[in-house]
Structures are given as structure tokens and as C-alpha cells.
N, C-alpha and C positions, 0 to 999 in steps of 0.2 A: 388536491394539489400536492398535499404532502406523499410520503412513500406509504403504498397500499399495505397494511398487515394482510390481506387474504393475498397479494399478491407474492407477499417475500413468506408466507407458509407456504402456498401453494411453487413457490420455484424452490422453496425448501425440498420441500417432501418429492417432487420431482428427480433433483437432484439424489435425496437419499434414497430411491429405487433404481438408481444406474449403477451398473454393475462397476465398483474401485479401476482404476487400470494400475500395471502392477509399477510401481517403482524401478527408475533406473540407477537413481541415485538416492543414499539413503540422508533420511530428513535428522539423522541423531549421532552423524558421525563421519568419516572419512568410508570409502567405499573398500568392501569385503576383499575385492577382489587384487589381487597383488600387481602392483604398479610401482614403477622406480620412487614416485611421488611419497608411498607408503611407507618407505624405509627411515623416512626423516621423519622424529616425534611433532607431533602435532602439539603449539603451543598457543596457550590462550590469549590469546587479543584484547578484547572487549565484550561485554553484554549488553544488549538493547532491549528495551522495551517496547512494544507493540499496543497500543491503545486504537480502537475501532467503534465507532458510532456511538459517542458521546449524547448525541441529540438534547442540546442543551439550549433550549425555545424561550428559558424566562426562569426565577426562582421556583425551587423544588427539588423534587426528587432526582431528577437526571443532573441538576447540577450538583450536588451534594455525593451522587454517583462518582461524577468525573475529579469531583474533589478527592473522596476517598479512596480511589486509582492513584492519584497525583502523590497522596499521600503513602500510600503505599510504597509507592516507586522512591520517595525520597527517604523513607525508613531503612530501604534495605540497598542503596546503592551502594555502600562502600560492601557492604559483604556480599553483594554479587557481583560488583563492579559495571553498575549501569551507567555507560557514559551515553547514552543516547537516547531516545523516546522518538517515536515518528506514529505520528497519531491520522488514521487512514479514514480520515473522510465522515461524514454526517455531525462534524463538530457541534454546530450550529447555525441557526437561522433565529430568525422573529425577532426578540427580545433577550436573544440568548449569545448575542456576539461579545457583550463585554463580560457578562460572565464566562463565558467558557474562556475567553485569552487570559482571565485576571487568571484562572484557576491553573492555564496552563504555565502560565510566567514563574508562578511556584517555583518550577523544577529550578534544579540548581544546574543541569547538565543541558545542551543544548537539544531543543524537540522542534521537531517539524512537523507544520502542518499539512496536511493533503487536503484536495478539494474533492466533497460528497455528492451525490444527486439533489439532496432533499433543500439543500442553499439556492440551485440551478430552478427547481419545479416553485421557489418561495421568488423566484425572479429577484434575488439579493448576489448573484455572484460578484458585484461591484463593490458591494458592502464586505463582503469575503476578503477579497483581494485588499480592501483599502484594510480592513479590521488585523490580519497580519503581513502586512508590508513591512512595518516595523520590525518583526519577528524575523524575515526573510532574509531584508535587510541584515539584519544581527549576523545570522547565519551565512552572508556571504562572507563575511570577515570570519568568524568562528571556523564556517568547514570550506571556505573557498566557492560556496555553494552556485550557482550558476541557473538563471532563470530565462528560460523563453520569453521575448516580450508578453504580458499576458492578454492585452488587447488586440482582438482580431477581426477583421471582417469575414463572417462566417456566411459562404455564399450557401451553406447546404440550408439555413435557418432566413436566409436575405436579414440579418441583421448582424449587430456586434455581438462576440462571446468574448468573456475573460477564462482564457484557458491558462492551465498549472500546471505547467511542466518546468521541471526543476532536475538539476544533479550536484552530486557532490563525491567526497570520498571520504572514508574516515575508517582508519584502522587496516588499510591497504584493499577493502569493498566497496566499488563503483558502484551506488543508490540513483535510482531511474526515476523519479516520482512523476506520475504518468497520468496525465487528463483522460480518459476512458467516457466521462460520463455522457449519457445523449445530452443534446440542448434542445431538443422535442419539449416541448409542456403537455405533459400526456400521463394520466396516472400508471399506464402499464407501458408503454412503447419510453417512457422516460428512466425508465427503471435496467434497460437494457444498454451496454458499452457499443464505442461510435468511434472510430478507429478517428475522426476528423480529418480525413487525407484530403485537403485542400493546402495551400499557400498558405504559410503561416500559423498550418494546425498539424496537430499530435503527429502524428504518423513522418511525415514529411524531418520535423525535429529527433522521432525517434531513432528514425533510419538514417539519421549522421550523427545521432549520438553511438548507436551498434557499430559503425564502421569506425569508431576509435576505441574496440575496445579488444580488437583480436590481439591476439597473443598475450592477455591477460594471465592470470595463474587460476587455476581451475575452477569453477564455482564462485566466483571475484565479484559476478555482478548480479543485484537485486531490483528488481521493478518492484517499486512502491502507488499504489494506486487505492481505490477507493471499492469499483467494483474487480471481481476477479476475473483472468481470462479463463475463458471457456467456449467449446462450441455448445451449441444444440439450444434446446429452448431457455430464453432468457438471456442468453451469453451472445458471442459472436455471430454472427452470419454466415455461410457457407465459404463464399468470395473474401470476407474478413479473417476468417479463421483459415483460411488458404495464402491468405496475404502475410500471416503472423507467420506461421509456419516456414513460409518461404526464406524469411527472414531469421527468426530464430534456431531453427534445426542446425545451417551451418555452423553457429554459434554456440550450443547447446553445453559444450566445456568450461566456454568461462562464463554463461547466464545458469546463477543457482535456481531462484526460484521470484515467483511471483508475492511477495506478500498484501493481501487486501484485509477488506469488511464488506460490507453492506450487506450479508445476508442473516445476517444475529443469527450465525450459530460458528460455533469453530469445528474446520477442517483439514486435513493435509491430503494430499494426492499427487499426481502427475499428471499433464497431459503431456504424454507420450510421443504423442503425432510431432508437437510444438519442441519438446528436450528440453521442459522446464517444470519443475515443481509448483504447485499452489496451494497456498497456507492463507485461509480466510479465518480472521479471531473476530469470537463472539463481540458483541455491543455490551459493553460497558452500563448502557441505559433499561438493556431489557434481560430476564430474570436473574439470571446467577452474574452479576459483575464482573467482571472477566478481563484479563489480560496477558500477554502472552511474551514471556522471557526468552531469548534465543541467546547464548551464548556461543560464541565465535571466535573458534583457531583456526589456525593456519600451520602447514610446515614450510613455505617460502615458496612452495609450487602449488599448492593448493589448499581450500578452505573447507572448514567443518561446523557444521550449524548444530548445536546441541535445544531443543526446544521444552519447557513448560507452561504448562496455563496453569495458571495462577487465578483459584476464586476469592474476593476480598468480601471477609465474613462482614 
């Protein structure tokens, strides 16, 4: 029930045999090409931190992980100025829900959680939901933050799902945080994104969140999710990935980029088709510890994302 390791090597290695698509916008900077936007210096905003699959099930090794991340991020905020932390999905399940929130509540800067597969496949998403409410809570006062009801009648499952969709704004960048995940219980068909286009699920919230954001300033707005979009095997569906697209293309100036996890490994890319970037950071839980700093300017028309992974020895 939990997430297959043959199956996330195997849509690993998948994945690393498809040929890159080339970049339209670049992931470490303001864009080469000369634009009115370009003339005005680009000036730094804020840093965030990027935390991805904690998988923290009970005392041990992966909580002691997510500590040592936590720790890290509080070490070095003032000299890199991390006022943010959004931690994308596989946090916790089992025995691991009050360790991982005690460990997150650490930070001293406001962090948000995302909701993963492996809580949904452990049939604890209500234990999720209730474990940080508190935390959400906080964050609507902190960042204005703004949440989907998370209780839904999910006709595609004939049952209830507590789905996680949330936005907010901080530092003049619209954050999308995005329920993708199936609600299938299935060790491989569970593993794959579910647009939830019914009343009262994802899609439906998403496509009135996109129509308040035109005429934003360029590259303004970030989808925070759990798994990453993608077509082809493992990702999207034909008819889903036609459906994103239809949506996001015309958009594609003020939507920078998609930040996820769930594949333990870290990537950057485009899809092309869609006019939006995707940046998946390694699991925290499994080999090199990993985390991922985006530093973030602006010149008042448009934004610039500076990126490192950060391994914590």
C-alpha cells in the first residue's frame, strides 16, 4: 500500500531516457532575450526553501532526516534570507504525524505543508488534514493563505476525499498548492496525478484560481504540489494533459513554474507544450538528503528564480 520503490526507479529511469525539452524560460535568471522588462535591475525579494518527501512513519532515520533539513534551514536563514519553506508532499503517515509537525514547527519562518500519495494509499488523509489545520490555520493570518473546503464527495471514488488545495501570496508570487494526487488505492495506478474535475475538486478550484491571475507581472505564479505535471507514462493522461494545456498556455507569462517531489530524485525541465517549467527536489528521506533554495527577484514587471540543492552532510 505504501509507494512502490520498483515503481518510482522504474518511472525514474523512464523518465531519464526521454529526450530534455529545450527551455523557454530560464530556471537561474531573468530571460537573455532583450525586453522593456530587462532594463529595470532586478532586485531580490526573498528566499525559500524547498523540502520533498520527508517520509516520516515513526522514530528513526527519516525523522532525524527531516530534523537535520529543519536544521539546516534555521542555520543559515538570516544569510540567505529564508523566509519561507513549503514542504511538498510524502510528509508523513503511520506513526509519524506528530513527529514530523513537531520537527516542522521548529522553523521560525512560516512553512507549508502539501499533501503526498503515500498518507492517501495509508487511508490517513483525515488524520493529515486534522494533524495540520492548526499550521494552515496560522498561515491564513501569517500569508492571507486561502483554502478549498477540504472535504468532498468524490463521485470518481463513490466516497469522501479530503483534498488540499490552498493559495496564498508572499513577496508579490501567487503559490498554487495543488491536490494532483489519485485517491485509487492501488500500488501503481495510485502513484499517478488525477486532475479531480468533479464539483468541489481540484481542477474546477484551479480554473478560478488561473482566471484571477492575468495580468500579473511575469513569471508571478507557482503551482506547489506533491507529484509533478507531466504527460506520458506515469504522469498525466492524454485528455488531462490536453486539458492542462488548454488552460495554462494562454497563461504561460505570469505561470513560472511547477515546483513538486515524489520522485526521489531532483530535476528541472519544461514542458513546453503546457509554457511552464518543472522543478522536482530530491526526498529528504532517501540517499543524499537533499533540499532545494530558490532565491527570488523581481524588477516590478517581472520575476527571477535563482535555484541550489543543497546536500546536508
Amino acid at each position: 500500500m505504501m509507494t512502490s520503490p520498483q515503481y518510482v526507479a522504474l518511472l525514474s529511469a523512464l523518465l531519464a531516457c526521454s529526450p530534455p525539452t529545450k527551455k523557454t524560460r530560464s530556471a537561474d535568471g531573468p530571460d537573455t532575450g532583450a525586453t522593456d522588462s530587462d532594463t529595470a535591475p532586478f532586485v531580490h525579494q526573498f528566499s525559500m526553501a524547498v523540502i520533498a518527501d520527508p517520509h516520516v512513519v515513526g522514530e528513526g532515520t527519516h525523522d532525524e532526516r527531516l530534523q537535520a533539513a529543519v536544521t539546516w534551514v534555521e542555520n543559515h536563514a538570516a544569510e540567505r534570507d529564508i523566509q519561507l519553506v513549503v514542504i511538498l508532499g510524502d510528509i508523513c503517515w503511520s506513526d509519524g504525524f506528530t513527529l514530523a509537525h513537531d520537527a516542522l514547527n521548529r522553523l521560525s519562518m512560516p512553512w507549508v505543508p502539501i499533501m503526498g500519495d503515500n498518507v492517501i494509499q495509508a487511508k490517513e488523509e483525515q488524520i493529515f488534514d486534522a494533524t495540520f489545520d492548526a499550521q494552515l490555520s496560522r498561515l491564513e493570518s501569517q500569508l492571507s493563505l486561502q483554502r478549498q473546503p477540504a472535504l468532498v464527495f468524490n463521485p470518481e471514488r463513490e466516497r469522501d476525499s479530503w483534498l488540499q488545495n490552498l493559495s496564498f501570496e508572499y513577496g508579490g508570487v501567487r503559490f498554487l498548492g495543488v491536490d494532483w494526487n489519485s485517491r485509487e488505492y492501488h500500488p501503481l495506478w495510485g502513484e499517478t496525478p488525477d486532475l479531480h474535475d468533479f464539483e468541489g475538486g481540484t481542477w474546477p478550484w484551479l480554473t478560478d484560481e488561473l482566471a484571477a491571475v492575468e495580468g500579473r507581472a511575469t513569471d508571478s505564479v507557482i503551482l506547489l504540489s506533491h507529484m509533478p505535471l507531466f504527460e506520458g507514462v506515469g504522469g498525466l493522461t492524454t485528455l488531462e494533459a490536453d486539458k492542462v494545456v488548454e488552460a495554462f498556455y494562454p497563461r504561460r507569462q505570469v505561470l513560472w513554474a511547477n515546483l513538486a517531489g515524489h520522485l526521489h530524485w531532483s530535476s528541472s525541465d519544461t514542458w513546453s507544450r503546457a509554457g511552464i517549467e518543472v522543478h522536482v527536489t530530491d526526498a529528504t528521506w532517501d540517499d543524499d538528503n537533499t533540499l532545494r533554495i530558490i532565491e527570488v527577484s523581481s524588477n516590478g514587471e517581472k520575476f527571477a528564480y535563482e535555484h541550489e540543492l543543497i546536500v546536508i552532510e
